[in-house]
N, C-alpha and C positions, 0 to 999 in steps of 0.2 A: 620677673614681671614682663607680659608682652609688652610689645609697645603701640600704638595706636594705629597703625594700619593694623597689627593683626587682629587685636581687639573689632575694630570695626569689621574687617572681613569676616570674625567669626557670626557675629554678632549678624550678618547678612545668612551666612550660612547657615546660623541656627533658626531665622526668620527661613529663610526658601526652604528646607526641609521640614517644618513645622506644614508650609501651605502644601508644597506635596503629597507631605503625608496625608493630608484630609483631601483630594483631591483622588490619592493614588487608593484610599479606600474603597470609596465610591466605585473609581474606575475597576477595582476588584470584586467587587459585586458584579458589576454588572457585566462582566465578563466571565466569570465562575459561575453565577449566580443560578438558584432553579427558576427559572419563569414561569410565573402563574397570573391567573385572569382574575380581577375583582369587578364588581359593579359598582358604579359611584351613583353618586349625586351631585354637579356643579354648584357654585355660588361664585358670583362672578367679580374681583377687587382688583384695584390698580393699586402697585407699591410705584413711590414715586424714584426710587432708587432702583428698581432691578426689574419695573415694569409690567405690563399685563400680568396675572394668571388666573386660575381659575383653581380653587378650592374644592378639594373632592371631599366625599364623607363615604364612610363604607360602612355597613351591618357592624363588623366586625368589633370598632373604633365605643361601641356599646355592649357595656360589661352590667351584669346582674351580679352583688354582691353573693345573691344564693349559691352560685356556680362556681365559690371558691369557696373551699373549709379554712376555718379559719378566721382572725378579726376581719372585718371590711377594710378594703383597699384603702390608702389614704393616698390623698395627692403628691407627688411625687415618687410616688413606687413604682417599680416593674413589674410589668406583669409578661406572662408569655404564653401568645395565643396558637396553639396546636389548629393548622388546618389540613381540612382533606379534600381529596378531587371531588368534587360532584358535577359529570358532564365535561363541557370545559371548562368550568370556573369551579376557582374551591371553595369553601363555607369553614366555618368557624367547627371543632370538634370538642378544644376544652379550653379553657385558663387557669392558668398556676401562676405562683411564684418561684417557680424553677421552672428551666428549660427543660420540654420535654425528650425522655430519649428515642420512641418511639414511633414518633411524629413524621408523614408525609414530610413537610416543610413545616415551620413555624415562622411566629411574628415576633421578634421583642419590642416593647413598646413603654410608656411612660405615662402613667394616670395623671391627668390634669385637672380635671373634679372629682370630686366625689361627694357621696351622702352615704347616707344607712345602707341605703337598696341599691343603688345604681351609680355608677361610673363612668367616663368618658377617655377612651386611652388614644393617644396620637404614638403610629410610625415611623413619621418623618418622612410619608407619600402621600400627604396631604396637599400639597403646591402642584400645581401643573404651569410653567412655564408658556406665554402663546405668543405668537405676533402680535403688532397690535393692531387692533379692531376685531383680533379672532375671539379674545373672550367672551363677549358677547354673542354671538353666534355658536359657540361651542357649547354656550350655555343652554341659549335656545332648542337647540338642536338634541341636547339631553335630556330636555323637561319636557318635549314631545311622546307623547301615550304612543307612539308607533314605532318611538327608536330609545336606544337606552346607550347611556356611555360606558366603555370597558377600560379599565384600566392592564394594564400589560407592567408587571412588574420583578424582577431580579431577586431573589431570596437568598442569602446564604448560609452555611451552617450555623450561625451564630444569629439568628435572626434579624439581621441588617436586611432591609428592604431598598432597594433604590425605585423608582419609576423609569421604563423604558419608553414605556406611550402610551398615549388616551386618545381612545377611536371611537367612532358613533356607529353603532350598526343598528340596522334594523330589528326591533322586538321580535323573538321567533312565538308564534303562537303556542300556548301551550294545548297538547293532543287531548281531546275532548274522550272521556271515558265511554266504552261502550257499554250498554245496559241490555246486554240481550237475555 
């Protein structure tokens, strides 16, 4: 039987490698990871323990039960969203229940409502972290008709997403068709 320093040493041990490892994830994504652009939408909340941020929403995060074969999603299920380049930013191309093989990058995600027809699936790049007094201004600064917020995000094989950054640029006009 050990005796109680080791017990306790291990017992640290297995606590410090536990927080690493969810730590050393992360930090493998985002350093492997393929980075891609989404468009968000702000909502601006203070957590009183880990402070400002700002809550993104993406196109994506909204699933049509029609767009998968098969029963309707139920809450807690995975799903995995196949995306592709469009421009600089990518869009949505399918959803499954299996990861796809053939997929630019993909998303894995985790349905948190659902009904008949429609679904709400979360990433786990919904937080954006700010200083404080920035969420409010970030927000602002998104819901302006002349600028739009981009998210900058880390993808990995395995559809683990981290967020890198959320920037504000200005709305590019879209090119008006010619009618000659």
């Amino acid at each position: 039987m050990l005796s109680f320093p080791r017990r306790f040493a291990l017992i640290v041990l297995l606590q410090l490698v536990l927080v690493l490892g969810m730590l050393g994830s992360k930090q493998l994504t985002l350093r492997t990871g393929q980075s891609v652009l989404l468009k968000v939408e702000p909502i601006d909340p203070v957590d009183f323990f880990r402070g400002e941020y700002v809550v993104l929403g993406y196109s994506i995060s909204e699933v049509q039960s029609s767009w998968l074969a098969g029963p309707p999603l139920q809450k807690g299920e995975t799903v995995y969203m196949a995306l592709a380049r469009s421009g600089r930013f990518v869009e949505r191309t399918e959803v499954s229940r299996t990861p796809p093989k053939d997929a630019f990058a993909f998303l894995k995600g985790t349905v948190i409502s659902a009904d008949k027809n429609h679904c709400r699936v979360e990433y786990g790049i919904e937080s954006w972290f700010v200083p404080r007094g920035k969420g409010p201004e970030l927000e602002r600064e998104g819901r302006r008709k002349d600028r739009q917020l981009i998210a900058e995000i880390a993808v990995d094989g395995s559809g683990h997403a981290v967020l890198r950054a959320v920037t504000v640029e200005p709305k590019r006009p879209i090119e008006a068709i010619s009618t000659r």
